[in-house]
TIZA-559450 format. One record per atom (N, C-alpha, C): x, y, z. Coordinates in steps of 0.1 Angstrom, whole numbers, plus 5000, padded with zeros to 4 digits. Layout:
TIZA-559450
east, north, up
X, Y, Z
...
end
This chain:
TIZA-559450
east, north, up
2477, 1178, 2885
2465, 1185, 2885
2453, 1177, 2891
2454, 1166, 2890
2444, 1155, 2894
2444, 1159, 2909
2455, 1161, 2919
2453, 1163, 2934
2437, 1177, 2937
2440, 1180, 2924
2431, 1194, 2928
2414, 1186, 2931
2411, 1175, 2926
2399, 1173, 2932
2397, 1164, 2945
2408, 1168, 2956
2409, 1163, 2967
2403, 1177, 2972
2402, 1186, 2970
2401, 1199, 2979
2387, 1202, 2983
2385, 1196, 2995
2368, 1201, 3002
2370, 1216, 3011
2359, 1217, 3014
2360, 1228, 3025
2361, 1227, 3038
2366, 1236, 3045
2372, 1237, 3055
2360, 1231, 3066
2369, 1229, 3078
2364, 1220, 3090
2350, 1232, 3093
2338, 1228, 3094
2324, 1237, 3099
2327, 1236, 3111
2329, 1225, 3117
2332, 1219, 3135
2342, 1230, 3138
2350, 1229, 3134
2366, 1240, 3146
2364, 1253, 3137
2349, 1259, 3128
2351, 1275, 3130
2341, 1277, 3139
2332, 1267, 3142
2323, 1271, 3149
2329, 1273, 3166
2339, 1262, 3166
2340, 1261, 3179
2350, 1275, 3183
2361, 1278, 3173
2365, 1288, 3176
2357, 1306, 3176
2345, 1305, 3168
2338, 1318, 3173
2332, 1314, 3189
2330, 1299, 3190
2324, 1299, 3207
2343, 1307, 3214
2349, 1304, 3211
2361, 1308, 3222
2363, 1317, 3221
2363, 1328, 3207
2363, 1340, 3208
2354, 1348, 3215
2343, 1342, 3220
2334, 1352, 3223
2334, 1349, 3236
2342, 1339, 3239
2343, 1339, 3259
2358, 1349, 3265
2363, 1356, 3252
2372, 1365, 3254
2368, 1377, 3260
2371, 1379, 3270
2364, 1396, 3279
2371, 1407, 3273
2360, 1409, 3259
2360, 1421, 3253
2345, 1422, 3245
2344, 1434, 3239
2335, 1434, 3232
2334, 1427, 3219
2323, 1419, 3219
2322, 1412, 3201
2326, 1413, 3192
2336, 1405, 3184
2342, 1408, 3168
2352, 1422, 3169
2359, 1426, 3185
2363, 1438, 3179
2376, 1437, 3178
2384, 1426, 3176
2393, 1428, 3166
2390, 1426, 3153
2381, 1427, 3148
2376, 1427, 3135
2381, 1416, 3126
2388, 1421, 3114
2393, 1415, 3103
2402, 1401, 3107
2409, 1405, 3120
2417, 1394, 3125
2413, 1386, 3133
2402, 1386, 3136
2390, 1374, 3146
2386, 1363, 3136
2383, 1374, 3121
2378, 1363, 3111
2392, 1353, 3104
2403, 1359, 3109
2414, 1352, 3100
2417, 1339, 3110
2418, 1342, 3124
2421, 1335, 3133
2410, 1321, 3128
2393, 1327, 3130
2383, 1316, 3127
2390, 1313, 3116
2392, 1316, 3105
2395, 1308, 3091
2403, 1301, 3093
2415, 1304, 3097
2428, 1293, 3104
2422, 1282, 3114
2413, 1281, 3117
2409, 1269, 3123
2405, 1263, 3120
2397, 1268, 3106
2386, 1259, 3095
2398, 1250, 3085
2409, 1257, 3086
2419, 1253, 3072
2423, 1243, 3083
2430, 1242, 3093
2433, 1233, 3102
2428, 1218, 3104
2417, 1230, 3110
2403, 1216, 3113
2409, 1217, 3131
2414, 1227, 3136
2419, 1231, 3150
2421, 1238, 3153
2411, 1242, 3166
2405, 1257, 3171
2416, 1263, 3180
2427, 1251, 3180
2436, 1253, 3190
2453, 1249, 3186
2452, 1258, 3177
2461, 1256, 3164
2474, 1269, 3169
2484, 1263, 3162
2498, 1276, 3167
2501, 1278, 3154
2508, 1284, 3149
2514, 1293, 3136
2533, 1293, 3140
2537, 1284, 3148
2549, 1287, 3153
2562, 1284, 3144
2558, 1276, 3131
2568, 1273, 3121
2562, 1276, 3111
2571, 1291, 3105
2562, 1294, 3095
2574, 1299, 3083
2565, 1300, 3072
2581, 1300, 3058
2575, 1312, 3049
2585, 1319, 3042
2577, 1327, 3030
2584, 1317, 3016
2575, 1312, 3005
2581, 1310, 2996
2584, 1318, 2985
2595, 1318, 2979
2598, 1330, 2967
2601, 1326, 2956
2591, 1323, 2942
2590, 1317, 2931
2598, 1329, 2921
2607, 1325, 2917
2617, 1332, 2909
2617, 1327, 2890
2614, 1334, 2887
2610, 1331, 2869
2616, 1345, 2858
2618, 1346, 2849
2623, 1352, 2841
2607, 1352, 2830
2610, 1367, 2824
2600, 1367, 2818
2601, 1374, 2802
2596, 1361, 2790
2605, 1369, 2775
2599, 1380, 2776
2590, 1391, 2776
2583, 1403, 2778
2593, 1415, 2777
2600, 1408, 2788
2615, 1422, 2790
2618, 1428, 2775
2620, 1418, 2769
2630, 1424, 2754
2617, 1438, 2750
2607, 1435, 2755
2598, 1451, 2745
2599, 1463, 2753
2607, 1461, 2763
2612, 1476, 2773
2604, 1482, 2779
2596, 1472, 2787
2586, 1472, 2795
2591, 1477, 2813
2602, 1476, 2813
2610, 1475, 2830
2622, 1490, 2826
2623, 1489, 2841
2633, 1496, 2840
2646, 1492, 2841
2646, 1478, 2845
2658, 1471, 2845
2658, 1460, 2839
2668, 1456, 2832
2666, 1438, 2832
2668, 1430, 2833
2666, 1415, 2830
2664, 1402, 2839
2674, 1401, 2845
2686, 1410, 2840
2698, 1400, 2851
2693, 1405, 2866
2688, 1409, 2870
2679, 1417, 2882
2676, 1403, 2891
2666, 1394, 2883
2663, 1387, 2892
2666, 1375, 2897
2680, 1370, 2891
2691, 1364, 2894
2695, 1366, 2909
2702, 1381, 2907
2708, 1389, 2917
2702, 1388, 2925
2687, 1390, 2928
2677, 1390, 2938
2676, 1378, 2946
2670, 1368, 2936
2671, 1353, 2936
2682, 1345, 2946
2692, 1348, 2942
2707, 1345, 2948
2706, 1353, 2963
2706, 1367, 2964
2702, 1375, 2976
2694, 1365, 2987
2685, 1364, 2984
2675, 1357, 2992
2679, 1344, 2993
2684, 1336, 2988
2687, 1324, 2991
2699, 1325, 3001
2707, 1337, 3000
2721, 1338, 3009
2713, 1346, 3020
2700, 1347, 3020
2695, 1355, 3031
2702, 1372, 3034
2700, 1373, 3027
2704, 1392, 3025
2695, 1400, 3021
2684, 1396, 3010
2672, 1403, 3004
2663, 1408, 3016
2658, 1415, 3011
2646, 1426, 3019
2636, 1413, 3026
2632, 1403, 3018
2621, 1394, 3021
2628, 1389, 3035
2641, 1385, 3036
2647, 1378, 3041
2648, 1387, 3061
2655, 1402, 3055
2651, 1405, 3066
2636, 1407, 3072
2627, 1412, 3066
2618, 1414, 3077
2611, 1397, 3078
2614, 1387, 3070
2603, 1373, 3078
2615, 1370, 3089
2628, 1374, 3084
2633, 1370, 3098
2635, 1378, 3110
2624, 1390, 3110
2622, 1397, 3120
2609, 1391, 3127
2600, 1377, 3121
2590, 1378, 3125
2592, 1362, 3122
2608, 1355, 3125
2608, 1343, 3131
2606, 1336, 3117
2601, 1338, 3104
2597, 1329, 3094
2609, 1327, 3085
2611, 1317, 3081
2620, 1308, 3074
2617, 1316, 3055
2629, 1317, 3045
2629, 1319, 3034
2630, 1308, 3023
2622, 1304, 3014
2620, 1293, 3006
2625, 1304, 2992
2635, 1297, 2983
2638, 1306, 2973
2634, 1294, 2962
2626, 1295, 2952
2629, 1286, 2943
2630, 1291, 2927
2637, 1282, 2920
2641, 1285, 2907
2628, 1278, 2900
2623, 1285, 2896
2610, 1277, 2888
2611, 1278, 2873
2617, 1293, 2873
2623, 1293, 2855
2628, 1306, 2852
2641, 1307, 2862
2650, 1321, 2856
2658, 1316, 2844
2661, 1327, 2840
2665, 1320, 2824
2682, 1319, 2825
2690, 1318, 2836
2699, 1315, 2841
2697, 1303, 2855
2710, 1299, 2853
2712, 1290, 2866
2721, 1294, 2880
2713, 1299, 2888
2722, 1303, 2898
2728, 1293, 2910
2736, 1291, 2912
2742, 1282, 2918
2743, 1285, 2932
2737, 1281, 2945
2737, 1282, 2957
2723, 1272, 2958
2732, 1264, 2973
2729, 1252, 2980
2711, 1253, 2982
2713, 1267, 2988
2697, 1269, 2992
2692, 1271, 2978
2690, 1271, 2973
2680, 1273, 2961
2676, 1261, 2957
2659, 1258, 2958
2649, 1249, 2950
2649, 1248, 2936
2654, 1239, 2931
2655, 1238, 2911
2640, 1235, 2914
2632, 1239, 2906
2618, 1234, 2898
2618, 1240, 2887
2630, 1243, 2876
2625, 1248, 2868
2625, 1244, 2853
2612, 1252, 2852
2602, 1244, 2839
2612, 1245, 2828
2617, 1256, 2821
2624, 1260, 2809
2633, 1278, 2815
2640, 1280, 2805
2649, 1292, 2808
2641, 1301, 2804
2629, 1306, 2813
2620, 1319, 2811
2613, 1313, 2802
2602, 1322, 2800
2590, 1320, 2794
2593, 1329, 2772
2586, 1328, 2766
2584, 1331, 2756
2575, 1348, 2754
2578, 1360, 2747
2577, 1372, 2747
2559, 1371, 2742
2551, 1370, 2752
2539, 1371, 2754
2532, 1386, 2743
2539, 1390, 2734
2539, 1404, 2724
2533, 1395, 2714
2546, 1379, 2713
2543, 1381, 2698
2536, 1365, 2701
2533, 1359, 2711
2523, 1344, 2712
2523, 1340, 2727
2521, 1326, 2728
2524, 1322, 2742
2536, 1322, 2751
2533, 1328, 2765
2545, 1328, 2771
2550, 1313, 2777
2543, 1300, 2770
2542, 1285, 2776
2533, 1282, 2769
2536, 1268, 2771
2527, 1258, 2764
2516, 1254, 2779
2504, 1249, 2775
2494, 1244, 2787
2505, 1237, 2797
2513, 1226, 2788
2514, 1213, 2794
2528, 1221, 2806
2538, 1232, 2802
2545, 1239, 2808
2539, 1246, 2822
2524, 1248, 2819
2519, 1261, 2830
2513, 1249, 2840
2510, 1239, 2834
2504, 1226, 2849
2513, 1223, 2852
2532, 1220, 2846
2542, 1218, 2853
2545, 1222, 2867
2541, 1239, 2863
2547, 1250, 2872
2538, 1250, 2884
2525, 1244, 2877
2509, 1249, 2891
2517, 1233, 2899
2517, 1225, 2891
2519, 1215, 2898
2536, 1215, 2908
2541, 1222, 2903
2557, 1221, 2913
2552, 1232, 2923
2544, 1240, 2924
2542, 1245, 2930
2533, 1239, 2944
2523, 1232, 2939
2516, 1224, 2948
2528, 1213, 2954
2537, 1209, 2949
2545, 1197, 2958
2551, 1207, 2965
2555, 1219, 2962
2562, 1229, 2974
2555, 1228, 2988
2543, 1229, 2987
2536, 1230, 2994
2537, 1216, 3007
2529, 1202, 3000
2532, 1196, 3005
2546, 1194, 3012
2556, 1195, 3005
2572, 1195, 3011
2574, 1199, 3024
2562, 1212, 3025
2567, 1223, 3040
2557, 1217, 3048
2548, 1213, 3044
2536, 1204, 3052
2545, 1197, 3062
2554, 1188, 3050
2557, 1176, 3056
2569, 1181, 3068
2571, 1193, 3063
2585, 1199, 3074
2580, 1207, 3087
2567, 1207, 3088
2563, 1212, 3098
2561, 1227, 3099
2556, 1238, 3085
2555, 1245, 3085
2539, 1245, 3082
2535, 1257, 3090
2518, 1257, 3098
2517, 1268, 3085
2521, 1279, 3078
2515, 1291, 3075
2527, 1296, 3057
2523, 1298, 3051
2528, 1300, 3043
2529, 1314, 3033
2538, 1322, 3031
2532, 1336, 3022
2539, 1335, 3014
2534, 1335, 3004
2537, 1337, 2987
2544, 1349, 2985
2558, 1349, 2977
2564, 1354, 2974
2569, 1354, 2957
2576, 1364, 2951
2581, 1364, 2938
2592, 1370, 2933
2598, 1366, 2928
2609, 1371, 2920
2611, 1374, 2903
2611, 1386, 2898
2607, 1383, 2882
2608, 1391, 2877
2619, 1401, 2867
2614, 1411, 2866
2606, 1412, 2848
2600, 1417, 2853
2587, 1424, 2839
2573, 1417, 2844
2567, 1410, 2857
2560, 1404, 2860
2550, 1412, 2866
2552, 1424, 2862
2537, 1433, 2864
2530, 1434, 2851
2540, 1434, 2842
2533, 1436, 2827
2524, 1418, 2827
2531, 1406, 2833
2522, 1403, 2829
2509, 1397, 2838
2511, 1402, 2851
2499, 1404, 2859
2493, 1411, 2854
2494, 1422, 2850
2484, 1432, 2846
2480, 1428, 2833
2484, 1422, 2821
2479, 1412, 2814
2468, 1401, 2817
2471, 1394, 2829
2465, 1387, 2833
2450, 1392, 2840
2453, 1405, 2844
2437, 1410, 2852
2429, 1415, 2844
2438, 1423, 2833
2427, 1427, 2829
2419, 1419, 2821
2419, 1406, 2818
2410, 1395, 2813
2404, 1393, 2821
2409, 1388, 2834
2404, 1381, 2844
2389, 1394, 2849
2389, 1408, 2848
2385, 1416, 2853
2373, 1421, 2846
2378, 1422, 2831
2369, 1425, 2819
2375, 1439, 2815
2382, 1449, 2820
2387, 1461, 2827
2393, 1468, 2815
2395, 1482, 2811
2402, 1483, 2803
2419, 1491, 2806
2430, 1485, 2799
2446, 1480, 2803
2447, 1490, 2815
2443, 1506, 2809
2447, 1518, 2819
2449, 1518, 2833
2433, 1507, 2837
2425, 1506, 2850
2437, 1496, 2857
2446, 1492, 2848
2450, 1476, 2860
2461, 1475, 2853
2471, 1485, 2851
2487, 1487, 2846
2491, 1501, 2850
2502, 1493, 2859
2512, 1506, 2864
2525, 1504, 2865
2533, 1512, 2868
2548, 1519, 2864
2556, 1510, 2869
2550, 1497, 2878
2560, 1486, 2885
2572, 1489, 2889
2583, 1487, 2886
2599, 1497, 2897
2599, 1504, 2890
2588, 1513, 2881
2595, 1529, 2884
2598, 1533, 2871
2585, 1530, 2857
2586, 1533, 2846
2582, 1548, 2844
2589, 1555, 2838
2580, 1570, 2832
2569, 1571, 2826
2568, 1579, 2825
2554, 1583, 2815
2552, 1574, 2800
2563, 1578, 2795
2560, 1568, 2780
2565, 1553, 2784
2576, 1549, 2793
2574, 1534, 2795
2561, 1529, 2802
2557, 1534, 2805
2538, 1528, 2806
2530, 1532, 2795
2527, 1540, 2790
2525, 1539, 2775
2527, 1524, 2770
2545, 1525, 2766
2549, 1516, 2757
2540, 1499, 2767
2544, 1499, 2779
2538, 1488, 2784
2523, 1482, 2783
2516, 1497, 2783
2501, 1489, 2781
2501, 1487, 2766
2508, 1495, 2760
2506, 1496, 2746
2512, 1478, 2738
2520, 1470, 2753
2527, 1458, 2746
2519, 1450, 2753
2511, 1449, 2766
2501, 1444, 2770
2489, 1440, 2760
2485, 1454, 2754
2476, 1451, 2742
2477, 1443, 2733
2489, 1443, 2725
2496, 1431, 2715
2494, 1417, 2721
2498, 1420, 2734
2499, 1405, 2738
2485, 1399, 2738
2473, 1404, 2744
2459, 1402, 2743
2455, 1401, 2730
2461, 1407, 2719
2452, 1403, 2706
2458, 1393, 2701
2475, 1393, 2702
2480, 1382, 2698
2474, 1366, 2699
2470, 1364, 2715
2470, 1354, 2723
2453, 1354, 2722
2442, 1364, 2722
2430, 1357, 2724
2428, 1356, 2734
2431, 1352, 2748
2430, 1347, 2757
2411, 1343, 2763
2410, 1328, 2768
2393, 1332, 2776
2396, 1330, 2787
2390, 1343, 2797
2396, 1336, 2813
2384, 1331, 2816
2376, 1322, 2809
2370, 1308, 2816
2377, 1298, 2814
2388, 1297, 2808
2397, 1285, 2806
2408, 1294, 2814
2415, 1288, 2829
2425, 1297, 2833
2437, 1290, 2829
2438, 1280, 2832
2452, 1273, 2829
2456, 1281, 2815
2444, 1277, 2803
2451, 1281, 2790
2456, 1296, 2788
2448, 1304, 2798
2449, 1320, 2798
2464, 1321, 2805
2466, 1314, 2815
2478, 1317, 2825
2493, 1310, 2811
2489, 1299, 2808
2498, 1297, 2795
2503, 1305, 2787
2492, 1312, 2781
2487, 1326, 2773
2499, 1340, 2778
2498, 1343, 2786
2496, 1356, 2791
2508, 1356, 2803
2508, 1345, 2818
2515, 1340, 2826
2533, 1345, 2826
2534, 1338, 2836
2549, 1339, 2836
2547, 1323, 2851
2558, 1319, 2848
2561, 1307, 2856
2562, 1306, 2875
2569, 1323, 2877
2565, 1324, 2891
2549, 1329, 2892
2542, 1332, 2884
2526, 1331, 2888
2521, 1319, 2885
2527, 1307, 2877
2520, 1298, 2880
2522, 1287, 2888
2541, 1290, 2897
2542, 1282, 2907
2533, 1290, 2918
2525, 1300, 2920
2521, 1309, 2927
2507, 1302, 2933
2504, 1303, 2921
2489, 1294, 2914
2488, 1280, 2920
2499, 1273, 2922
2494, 1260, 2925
2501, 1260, 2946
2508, 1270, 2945
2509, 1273, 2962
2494, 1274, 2969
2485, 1284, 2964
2475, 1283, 2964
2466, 1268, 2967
2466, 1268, 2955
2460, 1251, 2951
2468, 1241, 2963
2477, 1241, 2964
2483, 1231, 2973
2475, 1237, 2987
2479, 1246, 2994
2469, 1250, 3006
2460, 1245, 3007
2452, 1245, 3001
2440, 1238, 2999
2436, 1222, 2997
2447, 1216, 2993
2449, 1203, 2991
2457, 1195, 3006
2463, 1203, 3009
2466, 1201, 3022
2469, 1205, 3034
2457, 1215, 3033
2451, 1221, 3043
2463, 1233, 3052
2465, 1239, 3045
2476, 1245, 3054
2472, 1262, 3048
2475, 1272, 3056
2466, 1286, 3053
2480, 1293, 3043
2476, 1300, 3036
2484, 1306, 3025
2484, 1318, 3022
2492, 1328, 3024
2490, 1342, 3026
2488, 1349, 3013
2482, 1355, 3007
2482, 1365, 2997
2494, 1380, 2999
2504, 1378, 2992
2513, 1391, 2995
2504, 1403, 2984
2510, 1410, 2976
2506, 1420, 2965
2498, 1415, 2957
2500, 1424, 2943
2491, 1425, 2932
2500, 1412, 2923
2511, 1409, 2918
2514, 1393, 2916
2509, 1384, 2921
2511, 1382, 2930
2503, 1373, 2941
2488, 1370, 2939
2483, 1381, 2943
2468, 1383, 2939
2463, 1376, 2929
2469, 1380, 2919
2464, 1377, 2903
2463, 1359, 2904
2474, 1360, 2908
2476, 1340, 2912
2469, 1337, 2918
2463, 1344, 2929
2453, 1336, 2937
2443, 1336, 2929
2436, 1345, 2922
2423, 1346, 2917
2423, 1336, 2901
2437, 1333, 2897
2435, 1323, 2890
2435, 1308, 2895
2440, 1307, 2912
2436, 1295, 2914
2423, 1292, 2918
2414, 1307, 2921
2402, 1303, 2925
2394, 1301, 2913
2398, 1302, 2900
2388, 1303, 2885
2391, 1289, 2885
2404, 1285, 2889
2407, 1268, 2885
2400, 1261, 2894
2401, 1263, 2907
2387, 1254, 2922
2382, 1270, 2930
2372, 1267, 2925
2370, 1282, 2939
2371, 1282, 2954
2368, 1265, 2959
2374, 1260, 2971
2384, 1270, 2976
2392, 1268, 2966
2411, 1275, 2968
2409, 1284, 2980
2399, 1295, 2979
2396, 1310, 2982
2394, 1307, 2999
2387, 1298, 3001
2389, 1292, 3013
2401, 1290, 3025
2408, 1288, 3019
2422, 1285, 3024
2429, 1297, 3023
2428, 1310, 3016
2440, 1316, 3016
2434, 1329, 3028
2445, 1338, 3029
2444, 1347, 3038
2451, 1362, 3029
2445, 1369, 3031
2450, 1386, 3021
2457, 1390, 3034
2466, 1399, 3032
2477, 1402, 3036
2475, 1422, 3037
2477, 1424, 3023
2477, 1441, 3021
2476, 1438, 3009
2467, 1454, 3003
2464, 1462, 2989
2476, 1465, 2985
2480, 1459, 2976
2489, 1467, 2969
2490, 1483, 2960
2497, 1483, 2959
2499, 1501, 2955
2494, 1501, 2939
2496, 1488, 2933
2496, 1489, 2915
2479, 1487, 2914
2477, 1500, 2902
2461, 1506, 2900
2454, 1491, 2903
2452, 1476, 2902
2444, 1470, 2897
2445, 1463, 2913
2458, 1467, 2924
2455, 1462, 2937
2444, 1457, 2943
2433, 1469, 2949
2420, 1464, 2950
2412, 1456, 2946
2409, 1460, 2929
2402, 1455, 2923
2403, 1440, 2919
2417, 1432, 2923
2417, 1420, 2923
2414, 1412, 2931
2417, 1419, 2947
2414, 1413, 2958
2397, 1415, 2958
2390, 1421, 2957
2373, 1427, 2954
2369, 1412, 2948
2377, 1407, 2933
2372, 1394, 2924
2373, 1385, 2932
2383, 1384, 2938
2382, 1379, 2947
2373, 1373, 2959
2373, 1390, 2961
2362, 1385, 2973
2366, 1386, 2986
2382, 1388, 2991
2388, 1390, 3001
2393, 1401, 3004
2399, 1407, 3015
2400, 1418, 3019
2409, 1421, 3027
2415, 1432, 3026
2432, 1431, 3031
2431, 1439, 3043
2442, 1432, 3053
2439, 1437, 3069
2451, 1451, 3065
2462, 1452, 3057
2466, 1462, 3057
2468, 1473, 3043
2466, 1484, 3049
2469, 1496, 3037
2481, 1505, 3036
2492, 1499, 3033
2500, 1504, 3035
2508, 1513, 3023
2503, 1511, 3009
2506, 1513, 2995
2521, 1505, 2993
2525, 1491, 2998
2535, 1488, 2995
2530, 1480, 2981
2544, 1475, 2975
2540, 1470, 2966
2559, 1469, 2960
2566, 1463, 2973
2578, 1458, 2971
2580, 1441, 2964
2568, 1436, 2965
2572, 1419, 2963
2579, 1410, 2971
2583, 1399, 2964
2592, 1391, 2972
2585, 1386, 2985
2574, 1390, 2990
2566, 1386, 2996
2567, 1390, 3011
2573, 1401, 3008
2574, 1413, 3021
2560, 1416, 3023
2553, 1421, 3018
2537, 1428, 3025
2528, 1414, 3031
2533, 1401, 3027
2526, 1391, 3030
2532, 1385, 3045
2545, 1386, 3048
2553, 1388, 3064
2551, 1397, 3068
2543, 1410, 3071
2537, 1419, 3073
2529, 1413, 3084
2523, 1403, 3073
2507, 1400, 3080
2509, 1392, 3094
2519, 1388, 3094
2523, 1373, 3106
2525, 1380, 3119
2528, 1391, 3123
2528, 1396, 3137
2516, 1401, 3143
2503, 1410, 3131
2492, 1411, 3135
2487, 1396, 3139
2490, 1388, 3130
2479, 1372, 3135
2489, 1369, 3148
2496, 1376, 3149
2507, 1365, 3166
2496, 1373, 3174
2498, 1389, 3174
2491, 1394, 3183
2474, 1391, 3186
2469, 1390, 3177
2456, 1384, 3176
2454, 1368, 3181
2463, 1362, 3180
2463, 1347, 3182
2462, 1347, 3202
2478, 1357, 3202
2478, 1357, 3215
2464, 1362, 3225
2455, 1370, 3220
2446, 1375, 3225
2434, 1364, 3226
2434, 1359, 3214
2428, 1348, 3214
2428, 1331, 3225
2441, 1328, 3222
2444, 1322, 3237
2448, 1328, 3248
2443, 1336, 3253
2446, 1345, 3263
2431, 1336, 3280
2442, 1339, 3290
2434, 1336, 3306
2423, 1346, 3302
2422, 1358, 3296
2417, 1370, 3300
2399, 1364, 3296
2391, 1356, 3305
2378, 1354, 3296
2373, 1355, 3306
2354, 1356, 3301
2346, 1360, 3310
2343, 1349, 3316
2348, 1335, 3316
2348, 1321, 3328
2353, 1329, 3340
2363, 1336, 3337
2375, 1336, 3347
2373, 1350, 3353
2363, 1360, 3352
2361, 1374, 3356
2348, 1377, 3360
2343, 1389, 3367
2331, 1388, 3374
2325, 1403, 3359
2327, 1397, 3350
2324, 1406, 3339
2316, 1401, 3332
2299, 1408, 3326
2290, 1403, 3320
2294, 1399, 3308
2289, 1390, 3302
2293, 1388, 3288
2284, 1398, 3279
2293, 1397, 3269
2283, 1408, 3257
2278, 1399, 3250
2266, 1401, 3244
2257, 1396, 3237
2255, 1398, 3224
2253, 1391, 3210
2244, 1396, 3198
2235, 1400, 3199
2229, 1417, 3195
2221, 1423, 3198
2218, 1424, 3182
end
């Protein structure tokens, strides 16, 4: 956790220089919009206006969560073994579409409450799942800075491997119940506003779920001005390897995608822990679960797509990588007004 007070903000020099290059682009001003500003932000995280995205990874933080036993899911944990293992054999959903868009799959074991055995899979894990957040802590502090922290060496690791771009992924099942635990502190919100059916609860399993959400909040106390202890609290281990993916971006400068509403939640607890963090990351898409929006809003960031997914695994966040190719390319593109007998547009 100490690395976290290395994190300044991004290069002033290479965003400025990259709005001068955008605007020698022969088109009108800012009108790729949302992806002009991501492009500039990738050059502030850089510190280079003339930066490529050409080795890029999604990582997929896999954790088990004690929650399941109150019948919050519609399936249980042996789910995200199966998944876990999938993706590492490269078969899962995550796996096809980043490798429709050229990006490499990072699977890691941070804390399924089994041991799955395949070559590709990252051991970082803290304990065999977390503790049933109903009846106290789902972790101890000293467990949830484990997890922030294996997650920040993730980071570095792909640094060192030559990966430019990173999107957060997850594997977990009951890890909506405790995102949506987690927002609604983080939000002030009441459970309704920021808990939904996750894969596909009925009517009374949402009931039962906010209704075990609530237990867990009175049980636990939680203050989200202390986030570490709230993420201990409330958490699950793939949000707080999520949490320090985050935090690592930032620490070593490399851009970090926001996928869904898991995701999310993790980002906005790494920005309660450095608000720097917020600097570094990039939103991806709204997710479909009620408190989607409203987390990215606390945030403060804004999602280039609407698509109401809200698959995980870090599919909606490989989404984002073909609009930034297209945008990039446009970006270094011959097509500028040096090179054309075309007026430049102006700030009016």
């Amino acid at each position: 956790m100490k690395r976290i007070k290395l994190i300044n903000k991004p290069d002033f020099g290479a965003v400025e220089r990259a709005k001068i290059k955008w605007n020698n682009v022969a088109k009108p001003l800012h009108s790729l919009g949302l992806l002009e500003e991501a492009v500039v932000k990738i050059s502030g995280i850089t510190g280079n206006e003339n930066f490529d995205l050409n080795k890029r990874c999604a990582v997929m933080m896999c954790a088990d969560n004690g929650v399941v036993c109150e019948g919050v899911t519609q399936s249980d944990s042996s789910v995200t073994a199966i998944v876990a293992k999938s993706a590492a054999e490269g078969t899962s959903n995550i796996n096809i579409i980043a490798g429709t868009f050229n990006a490499d799959v990072i699977t890691v074991d941070i804390g399924m409450n089994v041991d799955v055995y395949s070559k590709n899979i990252i051991k970082r894990k803290i304990s065999y799942g977390t503790n049933n957040i109903a009846e106290g802590s789902a972790m101890t502090v000293s467990q949830a800075e484990n997890a922030i922290a294996a997650g920040i060496d993730i980071v570095r690791e792909c640094k060192a491997k030559g990966y430019k771009i990173i999107v957060t992924g997850e594997m977990g099942i009951g890890n909506t119940t405790t995102s949506s635990a987690l927002a609604a502190v983080l939000l002030g919100v009441p459970l309704s506003e920021v808990t939904g059916r996750g894969a596909g609860l009925d009517r009374e399993g949402l009931k039962r779920k906010i209704s075990v959400i609530n237990r867990a909040i009175e049980v636990n106390n939680p203050d989200k001005n202390k986030p570490v202890e709230l993420l201990s609290k409330l958490g699950g281990y793939d949000i707080a390897g999520i949490t320090g993916l985050f935090l690592g971006g930032a620490i070593y400068k490399i851009p970090i995608v926001i996928d869904g509403f898991i995701s999310a939640v993790s980002a906005a607890l790494a920005v309660e822990i450095c608000p720097l963090a917020k600097d570094y990351m990039l939103c991806s898409h709204v997710s479909k679960e009620p408190a989607g929006m409203k987390i990215l809003e606390y945030i403060g960031l804004k999602p280039l797509i609407t698509a109401e997914m809200c698959l995980g695994e870090g599919t909606g966040g490989a989404m984002l990588l073909p609009l930034l190719d297209g945008a990039i390319a446009v970006y270094n593109s011959s097509h500028k007004f040096d090179n054309l007998p075309i007026e430049r547009y102006v700030e009016l």
